[in-house]
C-alpha positions in Angstrom: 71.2 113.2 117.7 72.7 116.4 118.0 71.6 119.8 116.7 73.0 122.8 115.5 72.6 126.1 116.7 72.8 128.7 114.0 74.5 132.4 115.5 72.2 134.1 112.8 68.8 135.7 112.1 67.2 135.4 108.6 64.7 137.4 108.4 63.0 137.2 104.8 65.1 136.7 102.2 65.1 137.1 98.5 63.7 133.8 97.9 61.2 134.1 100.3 60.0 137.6 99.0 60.0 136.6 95.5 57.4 133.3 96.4 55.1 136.0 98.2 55.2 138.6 95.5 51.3 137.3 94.6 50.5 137.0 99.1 51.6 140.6 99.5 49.2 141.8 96.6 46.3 139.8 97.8 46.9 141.3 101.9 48.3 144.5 101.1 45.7 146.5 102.2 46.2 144.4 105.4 50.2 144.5 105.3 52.2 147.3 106.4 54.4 148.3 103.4 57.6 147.1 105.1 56.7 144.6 107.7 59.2 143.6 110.3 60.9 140.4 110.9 59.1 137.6 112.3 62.4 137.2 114.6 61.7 140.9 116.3 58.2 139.8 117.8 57.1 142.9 117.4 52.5 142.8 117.6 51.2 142.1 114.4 48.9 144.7 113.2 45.3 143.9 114.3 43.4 141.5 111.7 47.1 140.2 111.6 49.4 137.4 113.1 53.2 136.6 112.8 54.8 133.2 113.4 55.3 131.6 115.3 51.3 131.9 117.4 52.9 130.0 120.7 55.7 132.8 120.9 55.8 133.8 124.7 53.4 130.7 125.6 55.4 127.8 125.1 59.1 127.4 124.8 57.9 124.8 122.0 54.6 123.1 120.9 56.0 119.8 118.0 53.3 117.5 116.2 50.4 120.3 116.5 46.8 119.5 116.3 44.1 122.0 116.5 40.3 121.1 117.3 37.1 123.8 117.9 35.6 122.5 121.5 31.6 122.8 121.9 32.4 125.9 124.2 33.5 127.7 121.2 37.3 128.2 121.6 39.8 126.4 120.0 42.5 123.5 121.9 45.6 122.5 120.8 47.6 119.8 121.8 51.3 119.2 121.1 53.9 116.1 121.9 55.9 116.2 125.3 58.5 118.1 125.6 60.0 120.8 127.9 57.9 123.3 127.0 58.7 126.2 130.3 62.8 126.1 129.9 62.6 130.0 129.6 60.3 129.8 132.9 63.0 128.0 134.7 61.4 124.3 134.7 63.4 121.4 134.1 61.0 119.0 132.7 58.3 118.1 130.6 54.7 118.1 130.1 53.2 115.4 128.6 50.8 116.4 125.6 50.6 119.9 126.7 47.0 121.8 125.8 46.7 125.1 124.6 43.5 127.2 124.6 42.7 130.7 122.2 39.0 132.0 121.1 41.1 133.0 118.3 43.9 130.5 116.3 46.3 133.4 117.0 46.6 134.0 120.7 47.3 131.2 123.2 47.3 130.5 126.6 48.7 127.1 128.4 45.8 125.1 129.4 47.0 122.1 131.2 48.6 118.6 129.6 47.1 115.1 128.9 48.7 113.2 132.1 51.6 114.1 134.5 53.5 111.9 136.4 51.2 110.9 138.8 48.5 110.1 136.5 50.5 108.5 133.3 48.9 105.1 133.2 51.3 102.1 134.2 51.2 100.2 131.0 53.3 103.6 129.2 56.2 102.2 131.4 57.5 105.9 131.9 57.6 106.7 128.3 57.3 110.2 126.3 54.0 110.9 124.4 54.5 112.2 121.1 51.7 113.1 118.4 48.5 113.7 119.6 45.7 113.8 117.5 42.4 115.0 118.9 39.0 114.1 117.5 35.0 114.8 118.8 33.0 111.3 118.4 30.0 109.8 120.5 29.9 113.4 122.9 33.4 112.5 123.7 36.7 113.9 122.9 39.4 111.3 121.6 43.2 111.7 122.0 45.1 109.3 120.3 48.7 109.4 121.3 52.1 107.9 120.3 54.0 105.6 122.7 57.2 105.3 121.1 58.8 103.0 124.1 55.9 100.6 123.6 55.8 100.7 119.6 52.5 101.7 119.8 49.4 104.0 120.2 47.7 105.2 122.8 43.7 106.3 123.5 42.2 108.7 126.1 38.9 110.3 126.2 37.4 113.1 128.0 34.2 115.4 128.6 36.1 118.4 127.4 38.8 119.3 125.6 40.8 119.7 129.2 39.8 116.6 130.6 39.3 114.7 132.8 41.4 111.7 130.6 40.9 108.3 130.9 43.1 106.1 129.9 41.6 103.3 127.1 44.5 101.6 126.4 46.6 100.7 123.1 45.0 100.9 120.2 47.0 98.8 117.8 47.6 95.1 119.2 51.2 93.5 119.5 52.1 93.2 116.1 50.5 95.8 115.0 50.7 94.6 111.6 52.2 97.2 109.5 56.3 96.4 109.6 56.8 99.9 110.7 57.4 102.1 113.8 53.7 102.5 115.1 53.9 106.3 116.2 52.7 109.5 114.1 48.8 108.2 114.7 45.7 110.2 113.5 42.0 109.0 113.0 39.5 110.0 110.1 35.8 109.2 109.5 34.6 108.6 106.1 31.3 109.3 104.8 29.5 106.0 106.0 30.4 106.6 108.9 33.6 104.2 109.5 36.6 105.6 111.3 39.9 104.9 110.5 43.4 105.0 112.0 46.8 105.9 110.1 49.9 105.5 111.4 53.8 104.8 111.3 56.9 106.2 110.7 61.0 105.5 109.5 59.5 104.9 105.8 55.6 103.1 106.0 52.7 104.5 106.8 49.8 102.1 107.7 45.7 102.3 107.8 43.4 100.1 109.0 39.2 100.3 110.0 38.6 100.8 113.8 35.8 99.3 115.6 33.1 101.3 116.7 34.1 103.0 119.8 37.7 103.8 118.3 39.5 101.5 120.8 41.1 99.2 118.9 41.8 98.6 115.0 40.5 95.6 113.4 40.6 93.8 110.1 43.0 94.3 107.6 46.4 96.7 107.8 46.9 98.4 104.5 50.2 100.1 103.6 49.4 103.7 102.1 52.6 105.2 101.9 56.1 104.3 101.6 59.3 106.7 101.6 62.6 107.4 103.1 61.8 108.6 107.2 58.2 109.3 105.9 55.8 109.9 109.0 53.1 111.9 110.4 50.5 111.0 107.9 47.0 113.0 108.6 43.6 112.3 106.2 41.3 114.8 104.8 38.1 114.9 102.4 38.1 117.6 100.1 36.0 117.8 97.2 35.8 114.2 95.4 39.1 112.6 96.8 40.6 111.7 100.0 43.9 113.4 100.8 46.8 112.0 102.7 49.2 114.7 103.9 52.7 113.8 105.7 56.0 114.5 106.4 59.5 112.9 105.2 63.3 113.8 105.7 64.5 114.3 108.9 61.9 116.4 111.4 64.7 117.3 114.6 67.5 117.9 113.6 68.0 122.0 114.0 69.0 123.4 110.8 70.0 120.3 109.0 66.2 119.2 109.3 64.9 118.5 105.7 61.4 118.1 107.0 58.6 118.8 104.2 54.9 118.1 104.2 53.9 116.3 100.9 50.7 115.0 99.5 48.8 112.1 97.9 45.3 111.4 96.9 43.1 108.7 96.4 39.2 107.9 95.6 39.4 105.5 98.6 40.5 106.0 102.1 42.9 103.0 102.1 44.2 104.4 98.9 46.2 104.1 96.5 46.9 107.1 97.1 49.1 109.0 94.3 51.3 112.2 94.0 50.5 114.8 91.6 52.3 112.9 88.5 50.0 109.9 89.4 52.8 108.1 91.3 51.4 105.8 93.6 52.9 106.6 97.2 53.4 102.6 98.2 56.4 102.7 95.1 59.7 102.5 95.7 61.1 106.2 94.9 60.6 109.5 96.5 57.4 111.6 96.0 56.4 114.9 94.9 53.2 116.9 95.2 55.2 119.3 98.0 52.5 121.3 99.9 55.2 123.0 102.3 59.2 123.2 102.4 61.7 125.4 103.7 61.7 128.7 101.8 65.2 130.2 102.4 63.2 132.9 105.4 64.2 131.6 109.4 61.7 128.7 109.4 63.5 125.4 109.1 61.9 121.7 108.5 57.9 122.5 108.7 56.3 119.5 109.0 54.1 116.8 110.9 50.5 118.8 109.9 46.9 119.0 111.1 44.3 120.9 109.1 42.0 123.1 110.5 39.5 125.1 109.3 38.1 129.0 109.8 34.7 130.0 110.3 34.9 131.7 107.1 35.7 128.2 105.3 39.4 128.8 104.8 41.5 126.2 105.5 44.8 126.1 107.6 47.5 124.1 108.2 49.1 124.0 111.3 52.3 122.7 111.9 55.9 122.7 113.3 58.7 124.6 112.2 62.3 125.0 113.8 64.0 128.5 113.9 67.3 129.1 112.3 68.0 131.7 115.1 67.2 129.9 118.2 66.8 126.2 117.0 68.1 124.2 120.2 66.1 123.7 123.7 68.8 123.5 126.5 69.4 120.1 127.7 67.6 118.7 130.7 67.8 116.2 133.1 65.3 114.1 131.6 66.8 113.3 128.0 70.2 112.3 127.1 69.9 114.5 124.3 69.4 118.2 122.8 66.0 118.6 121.3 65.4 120.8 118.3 63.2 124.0 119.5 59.6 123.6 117.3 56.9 126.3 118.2 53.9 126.1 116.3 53.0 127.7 113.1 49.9 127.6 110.7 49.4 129.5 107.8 46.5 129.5 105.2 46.4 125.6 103.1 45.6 126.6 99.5 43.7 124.1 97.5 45.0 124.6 93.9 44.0 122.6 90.8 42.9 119.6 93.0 45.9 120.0 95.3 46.8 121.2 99.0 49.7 123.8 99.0 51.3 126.3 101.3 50.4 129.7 101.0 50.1 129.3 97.0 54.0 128.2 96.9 55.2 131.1 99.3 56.1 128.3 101.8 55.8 129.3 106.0 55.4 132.7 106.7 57.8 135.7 108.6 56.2 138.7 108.4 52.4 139.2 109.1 49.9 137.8 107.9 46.0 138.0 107.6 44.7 136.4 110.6 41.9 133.2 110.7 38.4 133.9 110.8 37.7 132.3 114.4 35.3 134.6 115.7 31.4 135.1 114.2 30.5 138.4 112.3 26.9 137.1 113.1 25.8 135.0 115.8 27.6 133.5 119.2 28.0 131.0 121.6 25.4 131.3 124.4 27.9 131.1 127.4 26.3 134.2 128.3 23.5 131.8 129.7 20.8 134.1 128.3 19.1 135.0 124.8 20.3 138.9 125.1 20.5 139.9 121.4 18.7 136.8 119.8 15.7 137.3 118.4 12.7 134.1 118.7 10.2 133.6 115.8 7.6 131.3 115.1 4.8 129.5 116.6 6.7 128.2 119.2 9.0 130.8 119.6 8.4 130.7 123.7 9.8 127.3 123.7 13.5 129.0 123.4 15.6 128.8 126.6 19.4 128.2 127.7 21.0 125.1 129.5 24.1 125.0 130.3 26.7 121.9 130.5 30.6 121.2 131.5 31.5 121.3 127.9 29.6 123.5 125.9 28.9 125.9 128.5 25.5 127.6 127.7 23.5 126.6 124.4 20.5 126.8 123.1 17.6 124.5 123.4 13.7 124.6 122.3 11.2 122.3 124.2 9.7 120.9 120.2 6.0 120.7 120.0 5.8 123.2 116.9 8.5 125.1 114.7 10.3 128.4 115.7 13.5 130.0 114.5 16.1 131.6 116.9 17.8 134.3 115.3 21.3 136.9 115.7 21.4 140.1 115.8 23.2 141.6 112.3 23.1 140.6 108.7 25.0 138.1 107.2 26.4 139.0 103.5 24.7 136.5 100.4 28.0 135.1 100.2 28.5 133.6 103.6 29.9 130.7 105.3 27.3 129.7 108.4 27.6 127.1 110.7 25.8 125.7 113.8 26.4 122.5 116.7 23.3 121.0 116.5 21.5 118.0 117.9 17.4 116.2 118.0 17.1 115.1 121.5 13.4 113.5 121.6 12.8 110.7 119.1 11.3 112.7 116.5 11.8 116.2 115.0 14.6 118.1 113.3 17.5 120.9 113.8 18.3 123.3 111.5 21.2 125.7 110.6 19.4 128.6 108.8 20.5 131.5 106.7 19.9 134.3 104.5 16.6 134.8 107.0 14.5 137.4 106.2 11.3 136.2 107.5 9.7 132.4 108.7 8.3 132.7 104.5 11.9 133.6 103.1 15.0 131.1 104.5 17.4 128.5 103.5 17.5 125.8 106.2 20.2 122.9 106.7 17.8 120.6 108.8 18.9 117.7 110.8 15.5 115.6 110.3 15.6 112.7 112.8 12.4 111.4 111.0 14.0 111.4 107.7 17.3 110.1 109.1 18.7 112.7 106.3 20.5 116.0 105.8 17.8 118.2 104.2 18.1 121.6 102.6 15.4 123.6 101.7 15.4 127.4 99.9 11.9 129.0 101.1 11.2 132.0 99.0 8.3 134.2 99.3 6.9 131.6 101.2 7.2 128.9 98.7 9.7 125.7 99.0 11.9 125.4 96.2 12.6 122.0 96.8 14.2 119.9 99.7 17.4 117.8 98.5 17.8 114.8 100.8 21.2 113.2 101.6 21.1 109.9 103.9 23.0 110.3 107.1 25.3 107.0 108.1 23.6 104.4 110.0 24.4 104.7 113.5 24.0 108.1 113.3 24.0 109.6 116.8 21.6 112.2 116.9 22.0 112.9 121.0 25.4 114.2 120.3 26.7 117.2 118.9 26.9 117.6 115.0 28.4 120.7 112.7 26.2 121.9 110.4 28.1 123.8 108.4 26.1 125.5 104.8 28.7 127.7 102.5 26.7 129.5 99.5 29.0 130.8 96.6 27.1 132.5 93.6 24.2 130.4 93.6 26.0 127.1 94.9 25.0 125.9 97.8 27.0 123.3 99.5 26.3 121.7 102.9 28.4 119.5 105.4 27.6 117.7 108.7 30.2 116.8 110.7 31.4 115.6 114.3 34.5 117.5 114.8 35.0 119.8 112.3 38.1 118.2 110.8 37.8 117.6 107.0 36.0 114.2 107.8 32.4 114.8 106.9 29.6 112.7 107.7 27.6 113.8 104.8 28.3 116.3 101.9 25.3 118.0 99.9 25.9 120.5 96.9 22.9 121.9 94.9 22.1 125.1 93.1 19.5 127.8 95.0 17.3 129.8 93.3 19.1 133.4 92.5 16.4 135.0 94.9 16.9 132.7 97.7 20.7 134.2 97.3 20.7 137.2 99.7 21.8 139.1 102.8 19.7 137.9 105.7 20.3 136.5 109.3 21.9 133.5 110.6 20.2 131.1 113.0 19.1 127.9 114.3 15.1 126.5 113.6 13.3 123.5 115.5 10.4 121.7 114.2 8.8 118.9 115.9 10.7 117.5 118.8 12.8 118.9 121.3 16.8 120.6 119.8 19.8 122.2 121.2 21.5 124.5 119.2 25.2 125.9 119.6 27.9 128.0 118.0 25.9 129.6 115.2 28.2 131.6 113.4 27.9 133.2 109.8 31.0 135.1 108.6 32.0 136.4 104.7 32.8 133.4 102.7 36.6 133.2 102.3 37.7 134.1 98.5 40.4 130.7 97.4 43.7 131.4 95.9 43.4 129.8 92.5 46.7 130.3 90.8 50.2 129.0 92.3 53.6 131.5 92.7 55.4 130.9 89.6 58.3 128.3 90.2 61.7 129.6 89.2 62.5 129.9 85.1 65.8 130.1 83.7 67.3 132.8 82.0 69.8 133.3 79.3 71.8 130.8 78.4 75.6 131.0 80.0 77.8 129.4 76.7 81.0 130.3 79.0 79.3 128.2 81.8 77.9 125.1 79.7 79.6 122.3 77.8 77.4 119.6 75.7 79.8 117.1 76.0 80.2 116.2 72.2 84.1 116.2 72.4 86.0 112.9 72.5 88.2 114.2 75.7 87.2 113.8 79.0 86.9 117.4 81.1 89.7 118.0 83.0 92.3 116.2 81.6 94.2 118.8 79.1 95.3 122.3 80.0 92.9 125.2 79.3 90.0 122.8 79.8 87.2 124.6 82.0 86.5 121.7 84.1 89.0 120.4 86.8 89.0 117.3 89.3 89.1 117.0 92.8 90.4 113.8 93.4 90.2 112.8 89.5 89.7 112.2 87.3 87.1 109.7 88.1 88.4 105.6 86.9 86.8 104.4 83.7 85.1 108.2 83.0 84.9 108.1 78.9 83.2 110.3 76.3 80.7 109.0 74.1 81.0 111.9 71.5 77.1 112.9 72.9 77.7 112.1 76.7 80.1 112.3 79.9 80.1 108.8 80.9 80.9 108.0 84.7 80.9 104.8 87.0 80.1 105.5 89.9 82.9 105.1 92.2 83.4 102.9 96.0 84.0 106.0 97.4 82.1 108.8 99.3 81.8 112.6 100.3 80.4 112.8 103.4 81.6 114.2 106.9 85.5 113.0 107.8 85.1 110.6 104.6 85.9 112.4 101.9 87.6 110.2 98.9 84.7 110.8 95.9 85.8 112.2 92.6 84.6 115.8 91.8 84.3 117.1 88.7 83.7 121.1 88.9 84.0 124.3 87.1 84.2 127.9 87.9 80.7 129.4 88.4 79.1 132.9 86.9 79.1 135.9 89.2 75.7 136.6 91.0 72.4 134.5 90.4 72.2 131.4 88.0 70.8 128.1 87.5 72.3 125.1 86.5 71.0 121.9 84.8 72.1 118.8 83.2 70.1 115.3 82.1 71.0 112.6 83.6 70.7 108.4 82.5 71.4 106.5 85.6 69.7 103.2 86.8 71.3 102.3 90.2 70.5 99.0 92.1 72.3 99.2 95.3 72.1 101.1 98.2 74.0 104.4 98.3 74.7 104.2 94.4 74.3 108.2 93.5 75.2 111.1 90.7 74.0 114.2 89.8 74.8 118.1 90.3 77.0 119.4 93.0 77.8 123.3 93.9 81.1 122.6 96.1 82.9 124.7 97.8 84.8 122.5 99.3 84.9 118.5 100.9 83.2 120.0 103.9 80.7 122.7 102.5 78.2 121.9 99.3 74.9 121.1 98.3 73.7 118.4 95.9 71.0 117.3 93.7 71.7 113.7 92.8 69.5 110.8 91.8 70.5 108.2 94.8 69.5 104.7 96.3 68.8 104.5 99.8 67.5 101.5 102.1 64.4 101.1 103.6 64.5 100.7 107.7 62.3 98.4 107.5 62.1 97.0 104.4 64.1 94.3 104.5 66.4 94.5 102.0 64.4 96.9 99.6 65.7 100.1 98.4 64.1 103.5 97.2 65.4 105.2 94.3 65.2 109.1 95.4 65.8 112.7 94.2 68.0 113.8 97.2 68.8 117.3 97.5 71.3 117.5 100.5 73.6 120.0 101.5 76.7 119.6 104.0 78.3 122.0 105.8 79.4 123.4 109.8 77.9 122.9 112.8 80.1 124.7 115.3 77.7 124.9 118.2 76.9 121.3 118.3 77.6 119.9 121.7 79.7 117.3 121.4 81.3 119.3 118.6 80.4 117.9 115.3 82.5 120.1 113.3 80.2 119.5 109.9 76.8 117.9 109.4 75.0 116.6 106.0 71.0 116.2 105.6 68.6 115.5 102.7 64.9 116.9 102.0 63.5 114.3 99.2 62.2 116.1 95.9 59.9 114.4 92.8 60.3 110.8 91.9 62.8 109.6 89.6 63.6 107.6 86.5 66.4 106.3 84.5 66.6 109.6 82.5 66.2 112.6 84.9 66.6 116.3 84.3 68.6 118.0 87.7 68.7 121.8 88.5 70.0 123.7 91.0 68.9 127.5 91.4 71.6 129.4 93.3 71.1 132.7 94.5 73.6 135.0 97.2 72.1 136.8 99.8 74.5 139.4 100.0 72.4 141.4 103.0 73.0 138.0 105.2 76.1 136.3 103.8 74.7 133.5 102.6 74.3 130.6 100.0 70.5 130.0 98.6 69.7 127.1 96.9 66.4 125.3 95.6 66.4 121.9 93.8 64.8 120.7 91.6 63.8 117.4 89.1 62.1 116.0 86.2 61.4 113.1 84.1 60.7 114.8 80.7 62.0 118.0 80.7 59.4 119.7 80.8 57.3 119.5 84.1 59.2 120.3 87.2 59.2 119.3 91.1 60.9 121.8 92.9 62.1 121.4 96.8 62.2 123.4 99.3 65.6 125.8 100.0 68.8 124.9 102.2 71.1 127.6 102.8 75.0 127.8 104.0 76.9 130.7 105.6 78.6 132.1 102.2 82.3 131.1 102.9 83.6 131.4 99.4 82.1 130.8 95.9 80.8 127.6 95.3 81.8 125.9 91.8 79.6 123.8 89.3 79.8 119.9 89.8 79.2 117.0 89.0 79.7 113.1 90.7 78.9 110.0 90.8 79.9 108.0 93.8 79.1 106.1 96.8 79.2 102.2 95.7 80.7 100.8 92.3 78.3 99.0 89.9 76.1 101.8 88.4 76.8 103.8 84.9 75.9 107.8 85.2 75.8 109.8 81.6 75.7 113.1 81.8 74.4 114.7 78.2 75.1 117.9 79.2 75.5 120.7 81.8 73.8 124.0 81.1 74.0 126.4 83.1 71.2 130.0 83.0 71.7 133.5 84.3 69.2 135.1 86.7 65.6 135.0 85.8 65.2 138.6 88.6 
């Protein structure tokens, strides 16, 4: 559909700044004290980066994902899309790749297939989605192809290619009554992979077999939601975490794209939201990781997760620029496409839950770079040991090979044990990590640290014989004790594995991985002695049979965010602005009342002596149809908020009430409690918290001279409690809002931010509209001065 095209730059507002109050303690010694709009592009101070990190690279990078390649540098790989418009080039690439050695600076690094090589069965169509993946030595691209309804696989050496082509992955039905795009895989512990996918409201899972080329067995249904997509599986701590996407993702600055969450203590779910709402019901979610904060970035969404040396996870993403949100047209689509340059910004894990930023939402301004280069350690492209240091009694039985992926890396001919060591000191608290893999039929790898000596270690061994993870603290030349954690059966040991060993206070906990990508193989967590806890050196050992050894890295253990930005609080409350509705006359209808009606006032509205009571109406407010009833009332100069509670059950699509600030038929927000079908559903509806606004798109072409669109807040009930917090940006002429709901009162889901050019004051309102059949009482509206 069309987009808009927005004439103005928002650099950080007020509602951004007050979210990042806590960020810009915790990186002011990094921060200048008055850092300059993302929008200017100036450089970020060094340690630093600014959003978007494909500015200058790629006109636009949609549906990023991020993996580290063997060679050490990181690859990202976006959906098709005309990505050199500013370059002059009328066209796309399909799956374009991006290389950095750093997260932050990119360079264009080829795409997936062109023209000549797109393989027949595609039938010409665009690629969207990729998600990349290391398995079996191999790199896996799994790709959407939406003209097919399905997915796609390629594999390649390196993280460049060559691809070839494997075919679909899902068979014809695929199974899951859905649109089979948005695909990305996960390995759980044992060792099974797994496959999500689908968009326009389902998301799907099933087992694939074991060369990823096809799923098999049953299709489960994880998630289910109005235009929910883009789902994308981690393993943190004890549960299984299903991030995605719902709302609109491409539609310029009427996209309500958000990333949400669910969890589950299975990988085919249920997964739940944060209020234990399972993501397969019938109502909209909450448990909001990243939304639009009121700053230039519009609709973030469709995720990967990546993680820093230094432990600290990131989630990259896409988001669309209020100031430049359009692509021009080309001669390949029959359509504009929203601009979406890629973004990531630190992932927060906060009282068991993944969140942006600790609330602050996506970043303008700088902001303290990834950890994606070793303090201690390296990569041996070099193709020599220059500044490693060999210990042992085999310590001759170093040397380097060299390969198309990894470039150079380590390897030790086995027969004894030795230790291969960096140059430097790694701090007690460290994060460490090695590729590492047993190429002769016996022996053992490890990633060692805190090295001060071949009597004084701690080791992360790979031990073929024991088909194990095994950790081992040697002090003063004394084990204290090897923990053993089974590896998966199947377990390849001629192929690369992460080793990655994090030690906080005395905790050390220990991960083995293929690709880095929140899916470990095995997880190990046990306590070290306090004198095995120490500075000391980061390497790689061998014992026994021949090893290769790669990417050792140790870097200062990231310190988490543990608190959340405080949401927004009401202040005093506005008598002059509030009614309780205990009178017996309905508002409106006398002269001197506060309240007035557009278009009123509403049939059968009554007053229960405790409650406004409302049917909703067969009529609407939306674009050129504009025949709803709108009950409003003047609003308080500057800042407020504004609540009421709400008893509504609706049962039919497009049934709706709830809170309104209207300016006028063609230019409001809303927070209503609404009913909405499902694509593909069949008939079935959601019940959702909708939080829309309306209002002008005068750069549309064809002209569309206004445009509505929804983001999707927490899940309702039959009594909900709506707010709207409304605050003017005076320094940009604009309207700021943020929504938000509740089912008690007392525990709040707040969305993310739309804003409006400020063509007037906007009035308190209420409606209750769309489709006759449904009873909305209001018990009250209250409305709350500034809480600044």
């Amino acid at each position: 559909m069309p987009d808009p095209t927005p004439t103005r730059v928002r650099p950080r507002t007020r509602a951004a700044a007050t979210l990042g109050l806590v960020l810009l303690a915790l990186t002011a010694a990094l921060l200048p004290p008055t850092a300059p709009p993302a929008s200017a592009q100036e450089p970020a101070p060094a340690g630093t980066y600014t959003n978007p990190v494909t500015q200058g690279v790629v006109d636009t990078f949609p549906d990023p994902s991020i993996i580290r390649g063997k060679d050490g540098s990181w690859y990202a790989f976006g959906t098709q899309n005309p990505v050199f418009q500013s370059k002059g080039e009328d066209g796309e690439r399909m799956l374009p790749i991006l290389r950095s050695t750093d997260m932050v600076h990119w360079t264009y690094a080829g795409q997936v297939f062109t023209p000549d090589t797109q393989p027949a069965w595609h039938k010409g169509s665009r690629l969207w989605a990729p998600d990349i993946r290391y398995s079996g030595g191999a790199y896996q691209l799994t790709y959407s192809v939406p003209d097919r309804n399905t997915v796609g696989l390629a594999t390649a050496p390196t993280p460049t290619g060559p691809w070839t082509d494997k075919g679909a992955v899902l068979p014809d039905p695929s199974g899951c009554s859905t649109g089979n795009i948005d695909q990305a895989q996960f390995t759980d512990q044992d060792g099974t992979p797994y496959l999500y996918w689908g968009s326009y409201d389902t998301i799907c899972a099933a087992r694939l077999n074991n060369d990823r080329t096809r799923i098999q067995g049953k299709v489960t249904e994880v998630a289910q939601g109005r235009r929910v997509e883009g789902g994308y599986v981690v393993r943190h701590g004890d549960y299984y975490y299903l991030l995605y996407s719902d709302a609109g993702c491409c539609d310029g600055a009427f996209s309500g794209y958000q990333v949400k969450a669910g969890r589950a203590t299975s990988p085919l779910g249920p997964f739940k939201d944060d209020e234990g709402v399972e993501l397969t019901a019938p109502t909209s979610k909450g448990a909001i990781v990243a939304g639009a904060n009121g700053n230039r970035w519009i609709g973030p969404g469709h995720n990967s997760v990546q993680t820093d040396l230094a432990g600290q996870d990131w989630l990259v993403y896409h988001g669309i620029p209020s100031d430049d949100p359009d692509l021009d047209r080309f001669t390949g689509l029959d359509r504009q496409l929203s601009r979406r340059p890629m973004l990531i910004d630190r992932l927060d894990w906060i009282d068991g839950w993944p969140v942006l930023r600790a609330g602050a939402g996506p970043s303008d301004g700088p902001q303290q770079a990834p950890a994606a280069q070793p303090d201690a350690g390296g990569t041996f492209n070099s193709g020599s040991l220059d500044g490693w240091k060999a210990e042992g009694a085999q310590a001759n039985g170093w040397q380097v090979a060299d390969d198309r992926d990894a470039h150079g890396y380590a390897v030790h001919s086995g027969g004894g044990s030795a230790f291969l060591l960096a140059q430097g000191s790694a701090p007690a608290a460290v994060r460490a990590e090695a590729d590492l893999k047993v190429t002769s039929s016996s022996g053992a790898a490890a990633l060692t640290v805190g090295y001060r000596g071949p009597g004084d270690y701690v080791a992360a061994w790979l031990d073929r014989d024991r088909e194990a993870l095994v950790t081992e603290a040697i002090v003063a030349g004394r084990s204290r004790g090897a923990h053993v954690t089974a590896l998966p059966a199947g377990f390849d040991w001629s192929s690369w594995h992460t080793v990655t060993a994090e030690i906080r206070g005395t905790r050390l906990t220990t991960e083995v991985s293929e690709d880095r990508l929140g899916d470990a193989l095995a997880t190990q967590r046990r306590d070290l002695p306090p004198a095995a806890v120490r500075p000391g050196r980061v390497g790689t050992a061998a014992r026994g049979g021949a090893t290769a050894a790669d990417n050792v890295s140790a870097v200062k253990l990231y310190k988490p965010v543990t608190k959340r930005l405080p949401d927004p609080r009401p202040g005093k409350l506005l008598p002059a602005y509030s009614d309780e509705f205990t009178t017996t006359e309905v508002p409106g209808t006398s002269a001197g009342s506060p309240w007035s009606w557009v278009r009123g006032p509403g049939a059968g509205t009554t007053m229960t002596g405790e409650a406004l009571s409302w049917p909703t109406q067969n009529a609407e407010l939306s674009g050129g149809t504009n025949t709803a009833s709108v009950l409003t009332r003047d609003a308080p100069q500057g800042d407020f908020m504004v609540e009421t509670k709400l008893h509504f059950a609706p049962d039919q699509p497009a049934q709706q009430a709830g809170l309104v600030l209207y300016g006028n038929d063609d230019r409001f927000f809303k927070n209503v409690h609404s009913v909405l079908p499902l694509n593909n559903g069949g008939g079935a509806v959601l019940n959702v918290s909708e939080f829309g606004k309306e209002g002008p798109r005068p750069t549309t072409s064809p002209p569309t001279p206004v445009a509505s669109a929804p983001m999707f807040g927490g899940p309702t009930a039959d009594t909900m409690w709506l707010r709207l917090s409304y605050h003017r940006d005076t320094t940009h002429d604009e309207h700021e809002v943020r929504a938000a709901t509740s089912r008690d009162g007392k525990h709040w889901v707040w969305n993310g931010v739309w804003t409006l050019p400020a063509d007037g004051r906007l009035k308190i309102g209420l409606v209750s509209m769309n489709r006759s059949g449904a009873q909305a009482q209001f018990d009250y509206v209250r409305t709350y001065g500034s809480t600044k």
